[in-house]
C-alpha positions as a LaTeX table, in Angstrom:
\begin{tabular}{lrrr}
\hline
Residue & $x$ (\AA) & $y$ (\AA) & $z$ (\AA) \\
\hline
Unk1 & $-10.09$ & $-36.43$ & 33.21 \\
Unk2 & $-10.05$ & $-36.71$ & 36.95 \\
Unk3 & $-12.66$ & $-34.09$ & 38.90 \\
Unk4 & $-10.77$ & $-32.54$ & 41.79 \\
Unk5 & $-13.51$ & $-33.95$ & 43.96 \\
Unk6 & $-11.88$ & $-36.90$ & 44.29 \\
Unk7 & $-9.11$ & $-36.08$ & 45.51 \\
Unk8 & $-10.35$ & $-36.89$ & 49.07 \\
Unk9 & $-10.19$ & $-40.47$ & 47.67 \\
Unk10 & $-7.43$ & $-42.80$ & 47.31 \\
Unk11 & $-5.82$ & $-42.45$ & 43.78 \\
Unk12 & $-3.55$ & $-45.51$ & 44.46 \\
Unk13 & $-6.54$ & $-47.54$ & 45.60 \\
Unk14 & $-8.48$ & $-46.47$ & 42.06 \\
Unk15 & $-5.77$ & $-46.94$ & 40.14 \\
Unk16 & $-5.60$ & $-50.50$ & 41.76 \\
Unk17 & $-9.08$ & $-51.15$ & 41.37 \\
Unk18 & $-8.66$ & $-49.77$ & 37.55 \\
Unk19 & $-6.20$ & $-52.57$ & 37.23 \\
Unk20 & $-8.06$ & $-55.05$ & 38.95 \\
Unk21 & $-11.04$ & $-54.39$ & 36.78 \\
Unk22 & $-8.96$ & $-54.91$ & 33.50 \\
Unk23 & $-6.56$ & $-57.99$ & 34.43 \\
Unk24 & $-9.95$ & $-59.65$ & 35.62 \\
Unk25 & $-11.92$ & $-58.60$ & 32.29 \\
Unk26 & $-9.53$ & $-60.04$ & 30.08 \\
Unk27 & $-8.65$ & $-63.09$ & 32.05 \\
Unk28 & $-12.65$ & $-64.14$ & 31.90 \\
Unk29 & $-13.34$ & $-62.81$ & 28.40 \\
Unk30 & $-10.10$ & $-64.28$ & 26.65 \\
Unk31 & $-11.32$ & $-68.20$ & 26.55 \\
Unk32 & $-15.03$ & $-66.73$ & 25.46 \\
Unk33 & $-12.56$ & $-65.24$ & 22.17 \\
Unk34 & $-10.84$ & $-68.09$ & 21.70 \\
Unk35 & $-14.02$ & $-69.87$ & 21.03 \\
Unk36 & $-15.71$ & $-67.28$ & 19.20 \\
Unk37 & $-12.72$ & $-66.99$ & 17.15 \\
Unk38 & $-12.19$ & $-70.85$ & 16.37 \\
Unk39 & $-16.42$ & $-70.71$ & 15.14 \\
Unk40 & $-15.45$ & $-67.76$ & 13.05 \\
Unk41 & $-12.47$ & $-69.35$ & 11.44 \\
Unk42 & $-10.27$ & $-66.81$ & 12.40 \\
Unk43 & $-6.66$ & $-68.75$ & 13.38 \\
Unk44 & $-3.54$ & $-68.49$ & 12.26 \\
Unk45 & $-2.80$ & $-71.54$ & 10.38 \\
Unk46 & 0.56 & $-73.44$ & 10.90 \\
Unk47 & 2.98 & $-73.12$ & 7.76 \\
Unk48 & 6.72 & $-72.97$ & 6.82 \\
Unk49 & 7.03 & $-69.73$ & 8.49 \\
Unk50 & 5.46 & $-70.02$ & 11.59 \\
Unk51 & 6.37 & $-71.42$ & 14.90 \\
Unk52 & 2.94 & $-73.16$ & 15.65 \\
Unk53 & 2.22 & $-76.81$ & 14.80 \\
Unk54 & $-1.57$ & $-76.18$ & 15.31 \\
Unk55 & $-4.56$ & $-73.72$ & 14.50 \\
Unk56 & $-3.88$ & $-70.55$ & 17.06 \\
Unk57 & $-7.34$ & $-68.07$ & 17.43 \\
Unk58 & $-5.53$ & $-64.46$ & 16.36 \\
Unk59 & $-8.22$ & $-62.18$ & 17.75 \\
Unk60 & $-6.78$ & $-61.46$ & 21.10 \\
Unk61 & $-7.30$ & $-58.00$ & 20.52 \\
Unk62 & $-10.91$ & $-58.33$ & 21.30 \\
Unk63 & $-9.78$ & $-59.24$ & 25.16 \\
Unk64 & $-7.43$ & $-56.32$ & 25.61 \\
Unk65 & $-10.14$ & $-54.50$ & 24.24 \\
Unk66 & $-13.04$ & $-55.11$ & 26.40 \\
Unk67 & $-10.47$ & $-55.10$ & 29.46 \\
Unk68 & $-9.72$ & $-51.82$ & 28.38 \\
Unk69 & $-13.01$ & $-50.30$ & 28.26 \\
Unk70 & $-14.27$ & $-52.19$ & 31.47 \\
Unk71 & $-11.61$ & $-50.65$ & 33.38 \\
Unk72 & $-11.95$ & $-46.72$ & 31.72 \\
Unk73 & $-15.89$ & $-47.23$ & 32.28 \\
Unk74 & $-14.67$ & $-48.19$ & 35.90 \\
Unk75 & $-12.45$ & $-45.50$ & 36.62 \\
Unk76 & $-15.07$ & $-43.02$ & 35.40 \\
Unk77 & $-17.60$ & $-44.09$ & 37.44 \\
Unk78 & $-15.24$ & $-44.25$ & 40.96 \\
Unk79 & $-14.50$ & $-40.69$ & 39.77 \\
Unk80 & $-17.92$ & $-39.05$ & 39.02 \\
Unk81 & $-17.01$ & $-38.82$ & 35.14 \\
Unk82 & $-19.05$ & $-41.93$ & 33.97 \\
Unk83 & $-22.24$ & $-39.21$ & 33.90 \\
Unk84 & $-20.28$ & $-36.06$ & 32.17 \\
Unk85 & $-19.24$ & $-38.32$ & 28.84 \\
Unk86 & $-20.63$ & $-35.73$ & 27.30 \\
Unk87 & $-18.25$ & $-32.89$ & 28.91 \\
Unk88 & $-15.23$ & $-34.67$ & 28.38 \\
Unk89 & $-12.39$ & $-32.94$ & 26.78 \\
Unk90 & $-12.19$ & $-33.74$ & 22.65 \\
Unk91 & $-8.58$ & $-34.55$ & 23.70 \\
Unk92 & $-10.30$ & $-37.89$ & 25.29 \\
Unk93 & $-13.18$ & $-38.34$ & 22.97 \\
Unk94 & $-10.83$ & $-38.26$ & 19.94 \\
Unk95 & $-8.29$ & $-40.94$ & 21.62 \\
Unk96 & $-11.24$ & $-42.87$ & 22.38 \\
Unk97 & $-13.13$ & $-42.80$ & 18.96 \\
Unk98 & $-9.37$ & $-43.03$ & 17.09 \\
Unk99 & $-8.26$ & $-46.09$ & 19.36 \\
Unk100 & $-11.52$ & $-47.75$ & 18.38 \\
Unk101 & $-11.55$ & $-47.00$ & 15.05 \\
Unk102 & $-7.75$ & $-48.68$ & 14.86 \\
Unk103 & $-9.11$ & $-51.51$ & 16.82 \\
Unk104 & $-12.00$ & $-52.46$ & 14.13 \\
Unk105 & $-9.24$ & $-52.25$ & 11.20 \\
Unk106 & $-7.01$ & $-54.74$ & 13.34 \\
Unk107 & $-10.14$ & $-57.13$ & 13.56 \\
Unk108 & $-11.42$ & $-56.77$ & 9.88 \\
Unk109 & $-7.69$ & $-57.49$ & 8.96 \\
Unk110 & $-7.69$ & $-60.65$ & 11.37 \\
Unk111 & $-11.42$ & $-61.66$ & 9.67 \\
Unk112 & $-10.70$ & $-60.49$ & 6.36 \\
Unk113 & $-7.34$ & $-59.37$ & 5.41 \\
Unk114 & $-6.93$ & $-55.77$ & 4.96 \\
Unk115 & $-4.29$ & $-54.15$ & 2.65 \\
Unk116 & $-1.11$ & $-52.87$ & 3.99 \\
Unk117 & $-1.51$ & $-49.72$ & 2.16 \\
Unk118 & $-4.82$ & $-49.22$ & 3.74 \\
Unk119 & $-4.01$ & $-50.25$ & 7.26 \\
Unk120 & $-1.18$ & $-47.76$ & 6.74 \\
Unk121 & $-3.77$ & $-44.88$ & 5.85 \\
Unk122 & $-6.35$ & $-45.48$ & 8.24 \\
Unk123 & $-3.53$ & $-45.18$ & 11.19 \\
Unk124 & $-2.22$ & $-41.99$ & 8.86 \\
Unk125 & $-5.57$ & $-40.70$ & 9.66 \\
Unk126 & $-6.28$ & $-41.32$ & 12.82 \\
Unk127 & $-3.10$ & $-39.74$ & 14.30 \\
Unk128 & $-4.04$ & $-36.79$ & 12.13 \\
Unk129 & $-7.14$ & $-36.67$ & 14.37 \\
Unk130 & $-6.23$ & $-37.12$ & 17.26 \\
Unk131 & $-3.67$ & $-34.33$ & 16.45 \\
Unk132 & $-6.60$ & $-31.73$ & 15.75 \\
Unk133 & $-8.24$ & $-33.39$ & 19.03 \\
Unk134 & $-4.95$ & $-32.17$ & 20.82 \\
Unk135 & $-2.75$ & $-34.54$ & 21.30 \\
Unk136 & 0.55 & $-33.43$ & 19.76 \\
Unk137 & 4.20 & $-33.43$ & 20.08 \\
Unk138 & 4.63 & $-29.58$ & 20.29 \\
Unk139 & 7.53 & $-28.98$ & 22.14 \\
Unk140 & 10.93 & $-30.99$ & 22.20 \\
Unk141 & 12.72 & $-29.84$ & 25.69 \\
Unk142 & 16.05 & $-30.80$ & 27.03 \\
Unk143 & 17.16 & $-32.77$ & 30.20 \\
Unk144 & 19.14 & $-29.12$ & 30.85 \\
Unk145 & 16.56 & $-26.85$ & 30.17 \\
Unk146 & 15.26 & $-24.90$ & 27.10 \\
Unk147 & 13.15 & $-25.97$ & 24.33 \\
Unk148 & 12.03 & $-25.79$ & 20.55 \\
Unk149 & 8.95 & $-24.94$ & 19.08 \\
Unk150 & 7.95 & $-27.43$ & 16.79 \\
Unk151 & 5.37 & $-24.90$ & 14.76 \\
Unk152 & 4.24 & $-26.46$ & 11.76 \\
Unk153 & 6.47 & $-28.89$ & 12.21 \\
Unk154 & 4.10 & $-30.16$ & 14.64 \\
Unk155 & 1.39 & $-32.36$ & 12.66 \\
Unk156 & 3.79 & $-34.82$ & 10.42 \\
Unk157 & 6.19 & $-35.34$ & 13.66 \\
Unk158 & 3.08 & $-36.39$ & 15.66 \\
Unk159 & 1.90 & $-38.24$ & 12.94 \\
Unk160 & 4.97 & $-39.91$ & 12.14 \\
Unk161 & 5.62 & $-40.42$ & 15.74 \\
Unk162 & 2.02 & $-42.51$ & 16.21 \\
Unk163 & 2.29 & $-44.35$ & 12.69 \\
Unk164 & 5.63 & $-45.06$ & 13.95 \\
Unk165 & 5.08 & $-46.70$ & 16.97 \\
Unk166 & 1.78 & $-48.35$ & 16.19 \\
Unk167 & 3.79 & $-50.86$ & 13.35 \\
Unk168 & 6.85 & $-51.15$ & 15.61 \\
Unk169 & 4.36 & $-52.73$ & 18.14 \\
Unk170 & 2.91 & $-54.53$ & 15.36 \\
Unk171 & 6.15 & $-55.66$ & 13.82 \\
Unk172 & 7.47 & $-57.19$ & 17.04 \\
Unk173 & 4.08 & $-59.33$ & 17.56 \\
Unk174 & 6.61 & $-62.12$ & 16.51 \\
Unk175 & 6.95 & $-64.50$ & 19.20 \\
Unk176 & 4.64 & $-65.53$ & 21.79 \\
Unk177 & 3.80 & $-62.99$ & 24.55 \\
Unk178 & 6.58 & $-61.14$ & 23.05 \\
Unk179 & 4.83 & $-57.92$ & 21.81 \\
Unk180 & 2.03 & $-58.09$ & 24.95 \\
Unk181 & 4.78 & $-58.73$ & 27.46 \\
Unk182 & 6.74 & $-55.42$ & 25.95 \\
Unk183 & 3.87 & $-53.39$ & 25.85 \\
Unk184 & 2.56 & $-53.76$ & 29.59 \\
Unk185 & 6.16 & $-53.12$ & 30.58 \\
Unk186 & 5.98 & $-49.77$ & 28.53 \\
Unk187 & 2.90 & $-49.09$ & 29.83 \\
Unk188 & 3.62 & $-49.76$ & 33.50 \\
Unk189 & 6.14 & $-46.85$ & 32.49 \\
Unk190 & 4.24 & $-44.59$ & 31.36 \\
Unk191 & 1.66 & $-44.55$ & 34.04 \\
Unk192 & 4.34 & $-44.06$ & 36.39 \\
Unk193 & 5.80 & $-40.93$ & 34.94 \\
Unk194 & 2.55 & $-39.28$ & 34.21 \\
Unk195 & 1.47 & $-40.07$ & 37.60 \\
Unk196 & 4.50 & $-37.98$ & 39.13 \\
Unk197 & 3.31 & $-35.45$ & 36.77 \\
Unk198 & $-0.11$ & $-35.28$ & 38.36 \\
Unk199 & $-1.28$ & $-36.15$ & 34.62 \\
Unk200 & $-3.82$ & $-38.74$ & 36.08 \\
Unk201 & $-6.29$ & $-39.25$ & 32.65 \\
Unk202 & $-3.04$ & $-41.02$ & 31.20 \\
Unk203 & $-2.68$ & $-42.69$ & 34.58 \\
Unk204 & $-5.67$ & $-44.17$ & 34.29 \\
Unk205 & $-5.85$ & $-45.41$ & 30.68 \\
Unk206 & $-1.88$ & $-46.62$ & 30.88 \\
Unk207 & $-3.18$ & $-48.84$ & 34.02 \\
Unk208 & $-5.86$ & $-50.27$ & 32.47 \\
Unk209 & $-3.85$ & $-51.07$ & 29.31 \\
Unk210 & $-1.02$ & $-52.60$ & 31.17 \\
Unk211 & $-3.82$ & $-54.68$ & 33.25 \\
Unk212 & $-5.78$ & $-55.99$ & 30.06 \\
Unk213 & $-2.17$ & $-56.95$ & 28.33 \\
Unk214 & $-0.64$ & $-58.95$ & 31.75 \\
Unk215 & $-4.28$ & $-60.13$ & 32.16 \\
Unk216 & $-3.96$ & $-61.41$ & 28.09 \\
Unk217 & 0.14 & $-62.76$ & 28.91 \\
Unk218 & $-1.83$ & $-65.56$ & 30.59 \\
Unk219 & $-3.11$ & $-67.14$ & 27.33 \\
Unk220 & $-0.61$ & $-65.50$ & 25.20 \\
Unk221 & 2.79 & $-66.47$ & 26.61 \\
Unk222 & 4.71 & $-69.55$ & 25.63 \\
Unk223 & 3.13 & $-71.89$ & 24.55 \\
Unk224 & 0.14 & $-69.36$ & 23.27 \\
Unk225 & $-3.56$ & $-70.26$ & 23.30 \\
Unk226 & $-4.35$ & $-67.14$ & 21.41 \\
Unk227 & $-2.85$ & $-64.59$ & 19.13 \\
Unk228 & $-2.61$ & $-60.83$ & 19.85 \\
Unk229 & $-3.54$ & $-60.17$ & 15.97 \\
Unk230 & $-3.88$ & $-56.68$ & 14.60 \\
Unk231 & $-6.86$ & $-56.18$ & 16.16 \\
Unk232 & $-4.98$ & $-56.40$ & 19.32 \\
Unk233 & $-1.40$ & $-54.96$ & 18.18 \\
Unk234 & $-2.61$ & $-51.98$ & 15.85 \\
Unk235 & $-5.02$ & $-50.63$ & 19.34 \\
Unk236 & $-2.07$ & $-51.42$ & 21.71 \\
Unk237 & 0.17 & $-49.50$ & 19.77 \\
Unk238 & $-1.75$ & $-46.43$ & 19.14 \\
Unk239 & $-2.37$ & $-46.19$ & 22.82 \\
Unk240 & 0.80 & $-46.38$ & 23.24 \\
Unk241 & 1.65 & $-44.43$ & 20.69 \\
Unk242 & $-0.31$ & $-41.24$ & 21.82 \\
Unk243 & $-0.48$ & $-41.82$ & 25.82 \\
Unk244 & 3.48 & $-41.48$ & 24.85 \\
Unk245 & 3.10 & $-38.29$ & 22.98 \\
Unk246 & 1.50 & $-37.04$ & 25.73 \\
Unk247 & 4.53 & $-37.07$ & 27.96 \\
Unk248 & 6.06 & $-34.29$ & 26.02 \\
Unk249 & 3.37 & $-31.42$ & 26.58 \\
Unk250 & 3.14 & $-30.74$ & 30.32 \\
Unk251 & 5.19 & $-29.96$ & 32.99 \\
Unk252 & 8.24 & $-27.99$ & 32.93 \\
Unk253 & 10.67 & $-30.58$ & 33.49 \\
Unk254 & 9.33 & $-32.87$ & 30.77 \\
Unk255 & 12.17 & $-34.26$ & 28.55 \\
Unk256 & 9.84 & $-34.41$ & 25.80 \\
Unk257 & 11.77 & $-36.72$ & 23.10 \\
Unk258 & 14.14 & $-38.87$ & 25.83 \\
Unk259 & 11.59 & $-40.29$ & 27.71 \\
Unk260 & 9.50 & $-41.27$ & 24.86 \\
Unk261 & 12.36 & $-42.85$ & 22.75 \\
Unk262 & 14.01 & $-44.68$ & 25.59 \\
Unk263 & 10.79 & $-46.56$ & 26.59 \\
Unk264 & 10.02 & $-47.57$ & 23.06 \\
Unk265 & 13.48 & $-47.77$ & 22.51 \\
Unk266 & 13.56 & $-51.61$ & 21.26 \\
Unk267 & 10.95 & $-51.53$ & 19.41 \\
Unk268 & 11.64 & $-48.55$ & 17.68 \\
Unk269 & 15.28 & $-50.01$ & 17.15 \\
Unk270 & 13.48 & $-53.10$ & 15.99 \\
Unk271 & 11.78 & $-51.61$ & 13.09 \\
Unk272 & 14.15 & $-48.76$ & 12.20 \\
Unk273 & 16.44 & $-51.56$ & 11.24 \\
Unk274 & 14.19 & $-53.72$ & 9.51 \\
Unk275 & 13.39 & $-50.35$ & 7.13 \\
Unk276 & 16.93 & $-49.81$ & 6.48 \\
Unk277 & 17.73 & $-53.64$ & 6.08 \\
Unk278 & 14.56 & $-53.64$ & 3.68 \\
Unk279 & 14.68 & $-50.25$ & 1.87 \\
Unk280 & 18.33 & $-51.61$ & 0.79 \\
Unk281 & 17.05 & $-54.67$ & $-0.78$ \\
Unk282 & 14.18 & $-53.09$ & $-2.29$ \\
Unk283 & 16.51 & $-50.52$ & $-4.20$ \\
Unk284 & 18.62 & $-52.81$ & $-5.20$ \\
Unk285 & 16.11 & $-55.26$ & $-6.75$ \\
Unk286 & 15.05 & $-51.92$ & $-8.55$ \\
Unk287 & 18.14 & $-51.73$ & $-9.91$ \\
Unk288 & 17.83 & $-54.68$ & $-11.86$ \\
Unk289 & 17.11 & $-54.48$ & $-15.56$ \\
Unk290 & 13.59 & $-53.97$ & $-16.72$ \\
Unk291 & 12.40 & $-52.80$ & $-13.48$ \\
Unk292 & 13.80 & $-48.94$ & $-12.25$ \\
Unk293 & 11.43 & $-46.13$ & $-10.23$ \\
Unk294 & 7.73 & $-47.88$ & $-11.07$ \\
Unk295 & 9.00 & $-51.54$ & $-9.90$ \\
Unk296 & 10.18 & $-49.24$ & $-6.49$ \\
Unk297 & 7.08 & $-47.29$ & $-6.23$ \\
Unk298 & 4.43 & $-50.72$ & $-6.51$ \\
Unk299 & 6.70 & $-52.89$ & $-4.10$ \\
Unk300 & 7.15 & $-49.92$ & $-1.60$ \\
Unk301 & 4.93 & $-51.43$ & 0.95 \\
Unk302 & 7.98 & $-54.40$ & 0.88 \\
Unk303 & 9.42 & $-52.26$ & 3.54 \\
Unk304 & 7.02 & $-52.42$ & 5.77 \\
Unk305 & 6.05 & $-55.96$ & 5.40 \\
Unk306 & 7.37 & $-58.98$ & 8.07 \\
Unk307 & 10.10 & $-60.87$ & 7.82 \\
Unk308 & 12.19 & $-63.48$ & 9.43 \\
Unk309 & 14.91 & $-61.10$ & 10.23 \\
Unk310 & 13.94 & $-58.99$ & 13.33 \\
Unk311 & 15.62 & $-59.22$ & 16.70 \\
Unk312 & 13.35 & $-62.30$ & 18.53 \\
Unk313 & 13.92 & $-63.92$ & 15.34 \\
Unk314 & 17.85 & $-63.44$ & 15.59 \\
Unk315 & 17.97 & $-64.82$ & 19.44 \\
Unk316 & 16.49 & $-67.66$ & 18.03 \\
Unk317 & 19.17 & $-68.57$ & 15.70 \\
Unk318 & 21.61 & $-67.64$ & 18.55 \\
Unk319 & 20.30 & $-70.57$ & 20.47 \\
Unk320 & 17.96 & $-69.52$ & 23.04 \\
Unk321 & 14.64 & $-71.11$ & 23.40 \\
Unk322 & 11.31 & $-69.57$ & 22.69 \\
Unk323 & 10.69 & $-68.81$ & 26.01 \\
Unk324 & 14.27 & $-67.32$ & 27.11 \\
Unk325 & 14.63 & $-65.13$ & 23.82 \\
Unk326 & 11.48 & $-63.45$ & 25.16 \\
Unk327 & 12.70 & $-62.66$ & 28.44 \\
Unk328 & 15.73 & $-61.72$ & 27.20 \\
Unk329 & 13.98 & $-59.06$ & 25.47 \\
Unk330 & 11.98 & $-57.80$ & 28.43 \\
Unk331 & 15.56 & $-57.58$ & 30.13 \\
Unk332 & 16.36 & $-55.06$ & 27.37 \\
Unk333 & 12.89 & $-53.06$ & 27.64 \\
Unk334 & 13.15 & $-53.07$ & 31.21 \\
Unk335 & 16.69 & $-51.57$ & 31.39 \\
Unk336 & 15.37 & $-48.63$ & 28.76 \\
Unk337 & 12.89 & $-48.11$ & 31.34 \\
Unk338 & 15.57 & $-47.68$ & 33.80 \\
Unk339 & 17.13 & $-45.21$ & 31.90 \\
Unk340 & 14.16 & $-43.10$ & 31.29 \\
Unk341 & 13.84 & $-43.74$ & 34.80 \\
Unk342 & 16.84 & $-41.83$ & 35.30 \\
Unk343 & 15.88 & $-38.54$ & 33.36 \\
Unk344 & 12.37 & $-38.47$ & 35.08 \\
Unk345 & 13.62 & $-39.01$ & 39.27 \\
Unk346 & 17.07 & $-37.23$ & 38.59 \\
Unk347 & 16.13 & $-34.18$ & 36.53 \\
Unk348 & 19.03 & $-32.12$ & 35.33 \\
Unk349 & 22.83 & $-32.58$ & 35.81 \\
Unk350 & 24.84 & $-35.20$ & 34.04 \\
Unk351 & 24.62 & $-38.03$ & 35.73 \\
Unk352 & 21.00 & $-39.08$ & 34.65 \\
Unk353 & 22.28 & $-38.07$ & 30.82 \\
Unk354 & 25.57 & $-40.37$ & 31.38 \\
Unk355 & 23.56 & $-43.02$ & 33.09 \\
Unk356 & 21.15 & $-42.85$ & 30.23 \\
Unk357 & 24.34 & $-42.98$ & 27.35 \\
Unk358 & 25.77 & $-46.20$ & 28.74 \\
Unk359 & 22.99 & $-48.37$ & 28.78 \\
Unk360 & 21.46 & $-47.05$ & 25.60 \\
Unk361 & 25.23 & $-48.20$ & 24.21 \\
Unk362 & 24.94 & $-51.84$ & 26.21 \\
Unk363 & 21.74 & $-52.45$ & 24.52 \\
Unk364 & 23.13 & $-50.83$ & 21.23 \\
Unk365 & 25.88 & $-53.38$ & 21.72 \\
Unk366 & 23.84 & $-56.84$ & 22.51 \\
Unk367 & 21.90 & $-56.24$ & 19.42 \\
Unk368 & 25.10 & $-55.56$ & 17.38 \\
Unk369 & 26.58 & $-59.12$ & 19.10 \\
Unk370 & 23.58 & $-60.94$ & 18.33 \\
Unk371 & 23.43 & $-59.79$ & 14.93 \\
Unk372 & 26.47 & $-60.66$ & 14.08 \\
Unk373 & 26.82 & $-64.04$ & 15.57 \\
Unk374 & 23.75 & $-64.93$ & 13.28 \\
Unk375 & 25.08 & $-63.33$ & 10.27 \\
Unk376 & 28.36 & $-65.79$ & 11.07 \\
Unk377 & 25.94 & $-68.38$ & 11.79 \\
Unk378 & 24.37 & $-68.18$ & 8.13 \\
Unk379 & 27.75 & $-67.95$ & 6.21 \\
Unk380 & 28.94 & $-71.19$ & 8.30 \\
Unk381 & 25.15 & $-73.03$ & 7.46 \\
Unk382 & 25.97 & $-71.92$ & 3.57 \\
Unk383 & 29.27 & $-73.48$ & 3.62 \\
Unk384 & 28.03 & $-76.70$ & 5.57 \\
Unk385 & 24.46 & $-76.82$ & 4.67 \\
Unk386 & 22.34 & $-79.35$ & 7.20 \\
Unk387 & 21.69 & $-82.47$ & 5.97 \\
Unk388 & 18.06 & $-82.58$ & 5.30 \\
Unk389 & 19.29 & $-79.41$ & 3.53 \\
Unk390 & 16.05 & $-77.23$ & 4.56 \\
Unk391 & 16.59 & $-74.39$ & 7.17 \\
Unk392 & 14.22 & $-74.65$ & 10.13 \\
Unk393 & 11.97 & $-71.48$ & 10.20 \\
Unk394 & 11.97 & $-69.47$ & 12.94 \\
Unk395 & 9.08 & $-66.60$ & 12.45 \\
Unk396 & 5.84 & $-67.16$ & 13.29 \\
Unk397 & 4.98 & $-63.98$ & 10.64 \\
\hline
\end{tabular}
């Protein structure tokens, strides 16, 4: 993405002007969307399952977006690519056009209300493009060297890979500045590994993500002006999603899954439990009489669907303000970072691989402890209900 002419130029200094550019676009343009999105009637109204006691605008998205783009149209120019748009790879033109496209479905679904099903089809599709664009998980190498060929295997692992992550980011969107404030530590990630890989295209388009989401954290953390909303949360994570992906196809060293998988790793935790938790419950309403395989197959998008149940929620229960449950979690995301970290600056030997084992376990075990002192926490609350005898709702979705 980056000519070699400019590499008599600073690359720090462009990728810190590339920030610049984004932080600053979305810090000016956020209160213009907040308006535009309180004449447009698009807010997320206050209810027994949300958080909010007030009408919240839910088209951030549109701020990331446009601090996005500002800073990519930025780092093209400072580069000499802003007049070969035309030359760039498809690789780039397909993220580009696919990242849009996800963006608009977000923002009709924050207007309008889109289906589930059809939110879940047009992401289906665009990872299938941007997998004939060339952006693939092809190769799954180990931290001691060797490799598998993924082969045909290639096209539903990227796609569930992208579909993946895209609704795990969207899934956690459940507290304020929780899912912008996990993203822009991913992303920070991301640019930093691809940069020691000399892969500067994802460089640059991690940076200016990670400067349009702290940029948004502004009017987004506690208490939050504005919402993220799918617009913001479906483009987020499929640039995450596929910048990701991208770790695991160059460089020899690349530990193609690891990395990947530890950055994301609560997240992905996150929403691999909520399926289980919610594929259980689904089958077993299915059992009930009268209802068998077609009550399953018409109430399978139940699984993917929010809840009250997921990890921010859970902290919650356990006590912790809005505020500290958040930061707790960017404690978590931050020491998966570490690890990764560790497999990227240490390659080979054990030590990274041990180093990566115990605090993959430590963050395996605070979940486990949290979840269970809120399980004990609803068994005490159903022997002693509160007075008022409602439970206070904790989700915002």
């Amino acid at each position: 993405m980056i000519d070699a002419e400019v590499q008599t130029l600073s690359i720090p200094l462009i990728g810190a002007g590339t920030l610049l550019v984004a932080f600053a676009v979305t810090v000016v343009t956020t209160p213009l969307v907040v308006r535009l999105a309180r004449a447009l009637g698009a807010e997320d109204l206050p209810g027994e399952r949300k958080m909010h006691s007030q009408p919240i605008p839910r088209i951030g998205g549109v701020a990331v977006f446009f601090g996005f783009t500002s800073a990519m149209i930025f780092a093209a120019a400072v580069t000499g690519n802003l007049l070969k748009v035309p030359s760039v790879g498809v690789q780039w033109r397909g993220l580009a056009l696919a990242a849009t496209f996800m963006f608009l479905v977000g923002l009709a679904d924050d207007l309008w209300q889109v289906s589930f099903r059809l939110k879940l089809a047009a992401c289906t599709a665009m990872a299938a493009y941007v997998w004939i664009c060339g952006f693939r998980i092809d190769i799954v190498t180990s931290p001691f060297g060797g490799s598998i060929e993924m082969g045909l295997l290639s096209l539903p692992l990227t796609i569930l890979w992208i579909v993946g992550i895209t609704n795990a980011v969207n899934l956690i969107d459940g507290l304020d500045g929780l899912a912008a404030g996990t993203a822009s530590i991913m992303t920070i990630a991301i640019a930093a590994f691809s940069f020691v890989r000399g892969d500067l295209g994802i460089t640059a388009s991690s940076v200016a993500l990670a400067g349009s989401l702290i940029g948004f954290l502004f009017f987004n953390f506690n208490p939050a002006r504005i919402f993220l909303g799918d617009s913001g949360s479906l483009f987020v994570g499929f640039v995450l999603a596929v910048t990701a992906a991208r770790e695991g196809q160059k460089g020899p060293a690349t530990v193609a899954v690891f990395i990947p998988l530890l950055v994301m790793g609560l997240p992905l935790l996150d929403t691999s439990y909520a399926v289980v938790r919610r594929s259980i419950r689904l089958g077993s309403s299915s059992l009930r009489p009268g209802r068998g395989l077609p009550y399953l197959v018409r109430n399978l998008d139940h699984i993917f669907l929010p809840d009250k149940e997921h990890i921010h929620h859970r902290l919650l229960e356990f006590g912790l303000s809005h505020r500290n449950a958040v930061l707790v979690l960017y404690g978590v995301v931050s020491l998966m970072v570490l690890a990764a970290s560790a497999l990227v600056f240490f390659k080979g030997g054990w030590l990274p691989l041990l180093l990566v084992g115990v605090i993959f376990l430590l963050c395996l075990l605070f979940l486990g402890l949290v979840h269970r002192q809120s399980r004990q926490q609803e068994e005490e609350s159903a022997v002693d209900p509160p007075a008022s005898g409602v439970k206070e709702s904790v989700g915002r979705r």
